[in-house]
Short mmCIF file of the C-alpha atoms (twelve columns), coordinates in Angstrom:
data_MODEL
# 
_entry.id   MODEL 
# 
loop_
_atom_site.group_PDB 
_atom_site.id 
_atom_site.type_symbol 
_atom_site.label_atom_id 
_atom_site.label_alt_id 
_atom_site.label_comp_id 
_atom_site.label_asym_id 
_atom_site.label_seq_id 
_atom_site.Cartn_x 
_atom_site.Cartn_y 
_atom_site.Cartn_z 
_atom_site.pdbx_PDB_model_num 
ATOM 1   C CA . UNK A 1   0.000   0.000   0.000  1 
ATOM 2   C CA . UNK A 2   1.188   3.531   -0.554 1 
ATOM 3   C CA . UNK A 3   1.031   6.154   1.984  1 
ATOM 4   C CA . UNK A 4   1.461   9.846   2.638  1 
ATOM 5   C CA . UNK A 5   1.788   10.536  6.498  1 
ATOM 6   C CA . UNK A 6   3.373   6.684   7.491  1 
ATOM 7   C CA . UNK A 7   6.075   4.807   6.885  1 
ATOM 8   C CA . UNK A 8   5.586   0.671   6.598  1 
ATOM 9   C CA . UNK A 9   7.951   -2.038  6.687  1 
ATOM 10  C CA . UNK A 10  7.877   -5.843  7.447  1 
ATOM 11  C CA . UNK A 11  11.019  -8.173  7.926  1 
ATOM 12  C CA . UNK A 12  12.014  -10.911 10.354 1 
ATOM 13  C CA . UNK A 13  8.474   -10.879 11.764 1 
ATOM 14  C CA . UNK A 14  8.421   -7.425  12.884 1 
ATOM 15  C CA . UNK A 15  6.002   -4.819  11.107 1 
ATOM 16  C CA . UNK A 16  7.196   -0.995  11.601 1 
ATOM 17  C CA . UNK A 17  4.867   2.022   11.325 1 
ATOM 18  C CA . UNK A 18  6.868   5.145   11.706 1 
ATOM 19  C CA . UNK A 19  4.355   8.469   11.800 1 
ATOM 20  C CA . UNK A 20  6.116   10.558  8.585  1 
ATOM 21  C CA . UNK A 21  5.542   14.524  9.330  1 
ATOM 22  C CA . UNK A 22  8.406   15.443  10.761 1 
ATOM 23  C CA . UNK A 23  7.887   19.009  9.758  1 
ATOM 24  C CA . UNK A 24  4.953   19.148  11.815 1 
ATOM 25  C CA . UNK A 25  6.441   16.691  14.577 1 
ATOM 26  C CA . UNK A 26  4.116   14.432  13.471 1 
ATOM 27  C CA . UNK A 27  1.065   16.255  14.670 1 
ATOM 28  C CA . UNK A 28  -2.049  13.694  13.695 1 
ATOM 29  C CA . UNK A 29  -4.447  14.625  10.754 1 
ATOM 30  C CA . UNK A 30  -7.537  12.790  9.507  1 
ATOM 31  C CA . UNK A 31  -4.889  11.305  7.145  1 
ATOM 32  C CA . UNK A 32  -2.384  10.052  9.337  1 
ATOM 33  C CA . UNK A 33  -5.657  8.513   11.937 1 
ATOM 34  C CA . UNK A 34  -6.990  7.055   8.295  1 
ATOM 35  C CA . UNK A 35  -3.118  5.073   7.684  1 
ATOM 36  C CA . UNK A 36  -2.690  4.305   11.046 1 
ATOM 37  C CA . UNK A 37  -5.480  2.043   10.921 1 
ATOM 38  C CA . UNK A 38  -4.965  0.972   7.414  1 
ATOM 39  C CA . UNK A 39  -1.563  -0.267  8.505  1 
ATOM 40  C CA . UNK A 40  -2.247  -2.064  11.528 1 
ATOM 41  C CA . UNK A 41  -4.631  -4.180  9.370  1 
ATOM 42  C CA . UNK A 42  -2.392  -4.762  7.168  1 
ATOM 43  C CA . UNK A 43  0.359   -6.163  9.786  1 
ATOM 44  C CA . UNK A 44  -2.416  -8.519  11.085 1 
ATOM 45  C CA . UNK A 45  -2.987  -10.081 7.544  1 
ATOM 46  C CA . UNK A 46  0.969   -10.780 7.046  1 
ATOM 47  C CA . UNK A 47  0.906   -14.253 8.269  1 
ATOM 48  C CA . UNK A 48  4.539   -13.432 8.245  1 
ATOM 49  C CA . UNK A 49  4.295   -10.584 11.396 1 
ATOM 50  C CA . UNK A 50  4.270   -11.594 15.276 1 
ATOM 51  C CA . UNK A 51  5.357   -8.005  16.449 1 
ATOM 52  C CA . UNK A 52  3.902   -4.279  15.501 1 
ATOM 53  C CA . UNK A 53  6.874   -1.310  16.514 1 
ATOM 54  C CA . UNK A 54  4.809   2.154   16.419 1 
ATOM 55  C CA . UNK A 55  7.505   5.093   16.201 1 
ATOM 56  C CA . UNK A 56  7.997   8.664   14.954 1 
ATOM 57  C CA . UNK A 57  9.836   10.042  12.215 1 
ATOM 58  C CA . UNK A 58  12.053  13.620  12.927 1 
ATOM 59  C CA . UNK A 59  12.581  14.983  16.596 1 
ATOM 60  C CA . UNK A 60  9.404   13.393  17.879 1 
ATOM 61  C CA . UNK A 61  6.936   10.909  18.138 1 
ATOM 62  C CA . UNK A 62  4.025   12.143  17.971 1 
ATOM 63  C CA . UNK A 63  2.987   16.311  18.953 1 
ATOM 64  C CA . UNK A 64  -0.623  15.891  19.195 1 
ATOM 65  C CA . UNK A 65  -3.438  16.978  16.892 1 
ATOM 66  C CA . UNK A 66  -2.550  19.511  14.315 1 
ATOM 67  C CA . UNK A 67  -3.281  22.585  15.814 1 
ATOM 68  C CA . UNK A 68  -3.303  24.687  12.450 1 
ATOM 69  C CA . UNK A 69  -5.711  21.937  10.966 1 
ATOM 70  C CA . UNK A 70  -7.853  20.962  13.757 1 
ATOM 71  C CA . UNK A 71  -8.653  24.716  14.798 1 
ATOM 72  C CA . UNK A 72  -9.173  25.510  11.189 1 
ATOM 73  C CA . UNK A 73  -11.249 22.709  10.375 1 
ATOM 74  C CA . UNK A 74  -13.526 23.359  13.520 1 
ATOM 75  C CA . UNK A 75  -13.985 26.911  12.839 1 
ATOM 76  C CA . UNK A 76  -14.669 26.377  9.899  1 
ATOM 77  C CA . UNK A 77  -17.738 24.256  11.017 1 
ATOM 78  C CA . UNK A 78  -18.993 25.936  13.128 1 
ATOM 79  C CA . UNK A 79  -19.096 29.307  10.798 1 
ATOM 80  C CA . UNK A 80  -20.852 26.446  8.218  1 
ATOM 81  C CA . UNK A 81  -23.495 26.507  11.284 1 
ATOM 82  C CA . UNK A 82  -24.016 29.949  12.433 1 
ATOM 83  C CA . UNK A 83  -21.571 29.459  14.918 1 
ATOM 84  C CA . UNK A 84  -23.583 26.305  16.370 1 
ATOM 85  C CA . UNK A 85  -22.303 23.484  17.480 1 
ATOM 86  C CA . UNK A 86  -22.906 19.865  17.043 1 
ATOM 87  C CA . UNK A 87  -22.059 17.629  19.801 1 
ATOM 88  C CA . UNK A 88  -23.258 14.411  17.843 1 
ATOM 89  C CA . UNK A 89  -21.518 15.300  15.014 1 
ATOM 90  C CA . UNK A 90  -18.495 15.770  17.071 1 
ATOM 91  C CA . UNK A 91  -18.820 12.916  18.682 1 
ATOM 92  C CA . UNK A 92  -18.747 10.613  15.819 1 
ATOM 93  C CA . UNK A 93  -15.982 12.224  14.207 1 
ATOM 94  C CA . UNK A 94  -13.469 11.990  17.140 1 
ATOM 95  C CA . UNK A 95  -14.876 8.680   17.776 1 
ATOM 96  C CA . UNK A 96  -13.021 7.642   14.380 1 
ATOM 97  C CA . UNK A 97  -9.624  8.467   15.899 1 
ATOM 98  C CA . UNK A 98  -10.578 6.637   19.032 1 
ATOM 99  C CA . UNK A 99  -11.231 3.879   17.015 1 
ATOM 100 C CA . UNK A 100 -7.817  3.895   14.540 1 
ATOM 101 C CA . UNK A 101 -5.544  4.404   18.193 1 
ATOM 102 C CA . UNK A 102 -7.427  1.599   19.337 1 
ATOM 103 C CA . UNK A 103 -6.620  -0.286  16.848 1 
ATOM 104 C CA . UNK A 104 -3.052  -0.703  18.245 1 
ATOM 105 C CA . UNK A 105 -5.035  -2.339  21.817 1 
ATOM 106 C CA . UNK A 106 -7.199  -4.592  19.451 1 
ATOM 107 C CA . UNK A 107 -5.094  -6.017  17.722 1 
ATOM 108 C CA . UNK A 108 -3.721  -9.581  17.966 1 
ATOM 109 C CA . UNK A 109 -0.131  -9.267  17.588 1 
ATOM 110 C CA . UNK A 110 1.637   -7.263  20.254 1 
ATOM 111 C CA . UNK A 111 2.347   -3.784  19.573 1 
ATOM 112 C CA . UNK A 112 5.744   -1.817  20.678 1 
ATOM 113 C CA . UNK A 113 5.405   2.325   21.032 1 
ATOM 114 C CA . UNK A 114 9.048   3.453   20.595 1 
ATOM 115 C CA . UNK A 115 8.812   7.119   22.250 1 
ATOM 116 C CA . UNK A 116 11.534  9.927   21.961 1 
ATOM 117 C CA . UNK A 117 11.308  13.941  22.116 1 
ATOM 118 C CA . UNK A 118 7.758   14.956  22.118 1 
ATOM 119 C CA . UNK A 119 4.911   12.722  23.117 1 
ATOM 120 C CA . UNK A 120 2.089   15.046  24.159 1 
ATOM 121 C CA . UNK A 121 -1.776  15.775  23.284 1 
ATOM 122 C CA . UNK A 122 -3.389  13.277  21.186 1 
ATOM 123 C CA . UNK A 123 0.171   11.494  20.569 1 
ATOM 124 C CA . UNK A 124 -0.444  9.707   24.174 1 
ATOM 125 C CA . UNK A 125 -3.923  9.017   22.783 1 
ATOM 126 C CA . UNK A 126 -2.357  6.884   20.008 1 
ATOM 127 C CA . UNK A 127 0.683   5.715   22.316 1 
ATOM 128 C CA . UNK A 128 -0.744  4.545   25.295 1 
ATOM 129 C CA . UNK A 129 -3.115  1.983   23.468 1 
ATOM 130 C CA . UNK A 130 0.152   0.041   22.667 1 
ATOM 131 C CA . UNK A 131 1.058   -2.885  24.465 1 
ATOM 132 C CA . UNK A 132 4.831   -2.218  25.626 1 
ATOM 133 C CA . UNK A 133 5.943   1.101   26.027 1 
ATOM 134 C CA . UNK A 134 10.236  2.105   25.588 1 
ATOM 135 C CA . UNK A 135 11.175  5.682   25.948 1 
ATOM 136 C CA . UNK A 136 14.206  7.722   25.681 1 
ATOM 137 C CA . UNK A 137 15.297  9.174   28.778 1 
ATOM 138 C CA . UNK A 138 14.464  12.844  27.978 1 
ATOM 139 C CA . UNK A 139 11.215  12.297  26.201 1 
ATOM 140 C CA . UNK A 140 8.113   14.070  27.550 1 
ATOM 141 C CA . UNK A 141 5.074   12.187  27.531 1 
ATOM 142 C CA . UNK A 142 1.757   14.595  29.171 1 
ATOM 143 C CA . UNK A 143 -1.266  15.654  28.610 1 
ATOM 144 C CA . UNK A 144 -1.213  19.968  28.525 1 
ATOM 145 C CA . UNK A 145 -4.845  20.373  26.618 1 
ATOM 146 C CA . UNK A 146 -6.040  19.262  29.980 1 
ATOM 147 C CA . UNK A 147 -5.327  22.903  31.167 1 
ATOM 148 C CA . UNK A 148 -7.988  24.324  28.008 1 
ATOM 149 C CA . UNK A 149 -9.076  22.875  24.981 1 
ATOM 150 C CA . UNK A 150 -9.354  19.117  25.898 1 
ATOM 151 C CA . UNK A 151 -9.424  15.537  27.337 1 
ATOM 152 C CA . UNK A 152 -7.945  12.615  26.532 1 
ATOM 153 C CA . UNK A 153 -10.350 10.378  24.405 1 
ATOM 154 C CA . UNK A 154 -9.004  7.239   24.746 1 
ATOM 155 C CA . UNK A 155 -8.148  7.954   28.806 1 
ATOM 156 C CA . UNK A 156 -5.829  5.537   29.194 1 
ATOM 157 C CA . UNK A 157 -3.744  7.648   31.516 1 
ATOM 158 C CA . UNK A 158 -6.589  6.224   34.228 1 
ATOM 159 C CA . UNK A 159 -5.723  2.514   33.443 1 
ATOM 160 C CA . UNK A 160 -1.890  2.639   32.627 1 
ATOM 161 C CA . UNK A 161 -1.172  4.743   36.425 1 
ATOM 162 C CA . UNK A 162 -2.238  4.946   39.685 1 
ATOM 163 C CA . UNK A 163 -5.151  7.228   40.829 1 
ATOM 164 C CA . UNK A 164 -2.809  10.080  42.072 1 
ATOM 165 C CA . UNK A 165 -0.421  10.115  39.487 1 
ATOM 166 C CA . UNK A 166 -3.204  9.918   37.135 1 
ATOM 167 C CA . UNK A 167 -5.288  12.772  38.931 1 
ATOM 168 C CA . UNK A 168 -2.190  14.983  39.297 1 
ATOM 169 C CA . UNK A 169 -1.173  14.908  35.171 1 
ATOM 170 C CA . UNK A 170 -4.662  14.945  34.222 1 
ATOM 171 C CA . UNK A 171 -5.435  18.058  36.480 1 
ATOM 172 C CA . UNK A 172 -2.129  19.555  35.522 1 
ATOM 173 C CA . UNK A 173 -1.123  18.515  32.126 1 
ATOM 174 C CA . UNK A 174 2.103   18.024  33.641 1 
ATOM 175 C CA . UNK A 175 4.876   15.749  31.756 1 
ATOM 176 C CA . UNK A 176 6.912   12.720  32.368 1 
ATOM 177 C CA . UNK A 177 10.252  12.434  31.600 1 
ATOM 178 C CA . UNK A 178 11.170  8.852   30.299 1 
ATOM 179 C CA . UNK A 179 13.005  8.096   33.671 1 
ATOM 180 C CA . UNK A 180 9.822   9.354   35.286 1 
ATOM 181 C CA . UNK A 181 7.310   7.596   32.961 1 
ATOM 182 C CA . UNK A 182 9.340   4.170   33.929 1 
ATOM 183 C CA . UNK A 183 9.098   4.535   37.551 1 
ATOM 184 C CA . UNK A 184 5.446   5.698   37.483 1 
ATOM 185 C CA . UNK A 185 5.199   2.166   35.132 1 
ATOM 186 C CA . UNK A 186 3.861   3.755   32.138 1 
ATOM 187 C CA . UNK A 187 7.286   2.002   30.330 1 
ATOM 188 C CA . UNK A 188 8.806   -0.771  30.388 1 
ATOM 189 C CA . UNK A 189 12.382  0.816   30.110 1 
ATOM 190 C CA . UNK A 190 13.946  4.239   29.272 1 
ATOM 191 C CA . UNK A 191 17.505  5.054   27.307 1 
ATOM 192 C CA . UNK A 192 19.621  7.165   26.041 1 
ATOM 193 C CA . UNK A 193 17.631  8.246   22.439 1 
ATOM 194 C CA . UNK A 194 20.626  6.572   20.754 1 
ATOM 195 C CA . UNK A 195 19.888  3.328   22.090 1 
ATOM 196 C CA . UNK A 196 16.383  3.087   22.270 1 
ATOM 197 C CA . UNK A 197 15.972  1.760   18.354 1 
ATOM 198 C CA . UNK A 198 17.858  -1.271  19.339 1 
ATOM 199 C CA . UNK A 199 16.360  -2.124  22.601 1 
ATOM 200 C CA . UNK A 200 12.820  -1.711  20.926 1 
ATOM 201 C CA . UNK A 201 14.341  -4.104  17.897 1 
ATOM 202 C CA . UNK A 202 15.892  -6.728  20.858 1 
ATOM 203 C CA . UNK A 203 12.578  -7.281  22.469 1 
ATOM 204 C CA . UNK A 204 10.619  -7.101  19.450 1 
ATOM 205 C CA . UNK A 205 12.634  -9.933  17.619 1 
ATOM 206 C CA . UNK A 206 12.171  -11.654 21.162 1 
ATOM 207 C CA . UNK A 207 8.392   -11.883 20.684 1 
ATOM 208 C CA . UNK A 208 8.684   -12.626 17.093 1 
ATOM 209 C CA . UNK A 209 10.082  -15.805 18.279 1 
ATOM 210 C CA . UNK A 210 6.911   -17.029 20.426 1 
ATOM 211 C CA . UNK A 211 3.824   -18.285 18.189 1 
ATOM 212 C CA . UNK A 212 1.179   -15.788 17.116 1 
ATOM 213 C CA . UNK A 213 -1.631  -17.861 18.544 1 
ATOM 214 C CA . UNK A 214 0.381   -17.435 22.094 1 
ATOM 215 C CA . UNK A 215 0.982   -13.806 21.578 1 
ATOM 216 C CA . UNK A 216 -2.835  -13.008 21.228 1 
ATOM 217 C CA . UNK A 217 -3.950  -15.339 23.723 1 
ATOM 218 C CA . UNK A 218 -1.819  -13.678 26.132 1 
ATOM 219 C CA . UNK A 219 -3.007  -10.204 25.110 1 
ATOM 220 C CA . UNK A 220 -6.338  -11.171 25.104 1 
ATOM 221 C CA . UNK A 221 -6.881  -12.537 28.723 1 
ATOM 222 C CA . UNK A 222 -4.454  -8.762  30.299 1 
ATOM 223 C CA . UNK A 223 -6.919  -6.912  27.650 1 
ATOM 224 C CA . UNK A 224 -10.171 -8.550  28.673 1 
ATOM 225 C CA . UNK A 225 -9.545  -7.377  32.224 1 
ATOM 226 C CA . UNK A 226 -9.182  -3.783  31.816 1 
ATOM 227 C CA . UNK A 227 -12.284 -4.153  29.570 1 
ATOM 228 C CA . UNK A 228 -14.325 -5.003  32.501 1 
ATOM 229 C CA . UNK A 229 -13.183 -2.045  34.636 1 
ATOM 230 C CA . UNK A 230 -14.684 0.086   32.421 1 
ATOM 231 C CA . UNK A 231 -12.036 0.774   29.628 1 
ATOM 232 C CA . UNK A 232 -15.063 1.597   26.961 1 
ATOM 233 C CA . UNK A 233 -17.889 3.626   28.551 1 
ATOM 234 C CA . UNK A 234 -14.378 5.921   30.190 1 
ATOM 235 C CA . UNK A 235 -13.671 6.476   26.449 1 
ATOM 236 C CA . UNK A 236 -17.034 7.277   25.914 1 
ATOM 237 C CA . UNK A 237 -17.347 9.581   28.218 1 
ATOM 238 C CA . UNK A 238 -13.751 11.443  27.597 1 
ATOM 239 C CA . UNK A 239 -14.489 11.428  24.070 1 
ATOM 240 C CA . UNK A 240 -17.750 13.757  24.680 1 
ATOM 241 C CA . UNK A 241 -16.058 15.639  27.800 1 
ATOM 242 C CA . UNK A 242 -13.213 16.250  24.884 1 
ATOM 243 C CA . UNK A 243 -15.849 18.178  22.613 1 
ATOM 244 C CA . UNK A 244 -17.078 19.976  25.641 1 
ATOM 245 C CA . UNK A 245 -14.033 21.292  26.460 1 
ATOM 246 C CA . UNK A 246 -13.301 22.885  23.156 1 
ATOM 247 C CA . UNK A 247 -16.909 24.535  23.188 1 
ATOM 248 C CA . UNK A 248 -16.798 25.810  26.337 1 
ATOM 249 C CA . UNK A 249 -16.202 29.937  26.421 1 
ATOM 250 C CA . UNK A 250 -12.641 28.807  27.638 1 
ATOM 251 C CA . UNK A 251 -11.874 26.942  25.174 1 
ATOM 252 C CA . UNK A 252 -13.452 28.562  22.254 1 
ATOM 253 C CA . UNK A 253 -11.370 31.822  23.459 1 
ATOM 254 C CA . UNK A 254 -8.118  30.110  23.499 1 
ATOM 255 C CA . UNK A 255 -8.751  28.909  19.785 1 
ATOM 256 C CA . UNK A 256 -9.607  32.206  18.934 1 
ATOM 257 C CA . UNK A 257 -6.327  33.264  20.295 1 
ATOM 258 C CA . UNK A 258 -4.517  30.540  18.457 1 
ATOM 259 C CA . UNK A 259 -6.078  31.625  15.329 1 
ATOM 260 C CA . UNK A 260 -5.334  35.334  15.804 1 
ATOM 261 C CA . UNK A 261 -2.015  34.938  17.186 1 
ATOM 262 C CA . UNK A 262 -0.074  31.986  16.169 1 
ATOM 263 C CA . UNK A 263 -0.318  28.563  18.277 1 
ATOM 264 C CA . UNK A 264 3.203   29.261  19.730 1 
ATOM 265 C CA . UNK A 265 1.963   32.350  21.726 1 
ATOM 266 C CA . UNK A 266 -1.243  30.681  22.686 1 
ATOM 267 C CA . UNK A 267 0.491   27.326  23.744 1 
ATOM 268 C CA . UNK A 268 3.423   30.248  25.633 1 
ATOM 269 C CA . UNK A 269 0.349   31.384  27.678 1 
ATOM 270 C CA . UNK A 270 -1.354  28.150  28.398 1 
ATOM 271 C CA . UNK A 271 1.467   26.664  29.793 1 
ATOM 272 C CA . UNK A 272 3.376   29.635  31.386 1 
ATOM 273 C CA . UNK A 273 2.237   29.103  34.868 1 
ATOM 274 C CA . UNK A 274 3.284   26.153  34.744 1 
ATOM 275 C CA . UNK A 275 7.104   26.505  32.932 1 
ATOM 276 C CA . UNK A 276 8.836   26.987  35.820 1 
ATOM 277 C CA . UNK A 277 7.282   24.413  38.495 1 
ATOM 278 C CA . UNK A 278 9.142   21.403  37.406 1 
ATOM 279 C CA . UNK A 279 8.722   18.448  35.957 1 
ATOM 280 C CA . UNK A 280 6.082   15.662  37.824 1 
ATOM 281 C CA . UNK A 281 7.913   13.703  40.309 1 
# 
């Protein structure tokens, strides 16, 4: 298959999708949603592939939603409406990226997020629906819409951490660092950037050598029981809460500001109260 915002690859039963804007630090686009799902199907019909590695092209994994795009695309909507809004319709859209991150927790074969520079926004949406997460030591994986302009839609911040780690980045939008992220167990293990391509390779040509039908069983019966906590109607719910909270007069005035100003000054005053408190412990 040919695409425009990935990068695929299959060899030695490992499939690689590598996000491919790194001019935009690989900020997600109904495109690059569209391909992620399109490739994950596609590693679960090579008969050939025991092991999915998800990574980003550039300086980053994965910046979020593109904020020129998104805000654009919304306002644009909206103006199509008389400045209405509708929350159905909004729904169902953002429902379809739910759906292509999820892909990554559906599917049989084990999947690998390989994490360096930014992983923030909607790029943890995508991320943390992987199975095994390696980091590099300086990455910073958060959640800052949480301070205006959104919620997490696939949540799984609530299932992947305790409740007051959880509750503090989520009321925050605070970052880990990879060493953090590791000792809060939201990765397996975090590196030196340099290294982090090889460890991911190591384990993932480890799990290539265990049968598929093992593989998904395994994933299956840890999967099933996060299912039953809840994992769905939470997603549910954070995908409408994330609609809300670009529609509320907060939110709509901070894209307005974006739009007027650039998204570097409006991101500069989001998160200036917070630049100088540290990174989450």
């Amino acid at each position: 298959m040919t695409y425009s915002t990935i990068l695929y690859s299959a060899e030695g039963g490992v499939a690689r999708i590598t996000l491919n804007r790194p001019e935009r630090l690989n900020a997600i686009t109904a495109d690059l949603t569209r391909e992620l799902s399109e490739a994950v199907l596609a590693a679960n019909e090579d008969r050939s592939v025991r092991v999915i590695v998800l990574a980003g092209a550039g300086r980053a994994f994965c910046a979020g939603y593109d904020l020129d795009w998104g805000t654009k695309a919304e306002d644009a909507t909206q103006r199509s409406m008389s400045g209405g809004w509708d929350p159905v319709r909004d729904y169902i859209g953002m429902s379809r990226n739910v759906r292509a991150f999820m892909s990554l927790w559906e599917s049989p074969k084990p999947t690998i997020a390989q994490l360096h520079g930014w992983c923030v926004g909607g790029g943890t949406d995508m991320a943390l629906c992987c199975d095994l997460i390696y980091v590099a030591e300086d990455v910073r994986i958060g959640y800052p819409p949480a301070r205006v302009w959104g919620e997490p839609t696939t949540v799984m911040w609530v299932y992947r951490l305790g409740l007051e780690t959880a509750k503090r980045l989520m009321l925050t939008g605070q970052s880990l660092t990879g060493v953090e992220a590791v000792h809060h167990g939201l990765a397996s293990a975090a590196l030196p950037e340099a290294d982090l391509p090889a460890a991911v390779d190591e384990m993932a040509a480890r799990l290539a050598t265990i049968p598929s039908s093992q593989l998904a069983m395994s994933k299956l019966l840890v999967n099933q029981a996060y299912e039953n906590m809840g994992l769905r109607t939470t997603q549910m719910i954070g995908t409408i809460m994330d609609g809300i909270a670009r529609h509320t007069p907060d939110g709509i005035a901070w894209r307005d500001m974006a739009m007027k100003e650039g998204f570097r000054e409006a991101v500069r005053r989001r998160d200036a109260p917070w630049s100088d408190y540290g990174e989450a412990k």
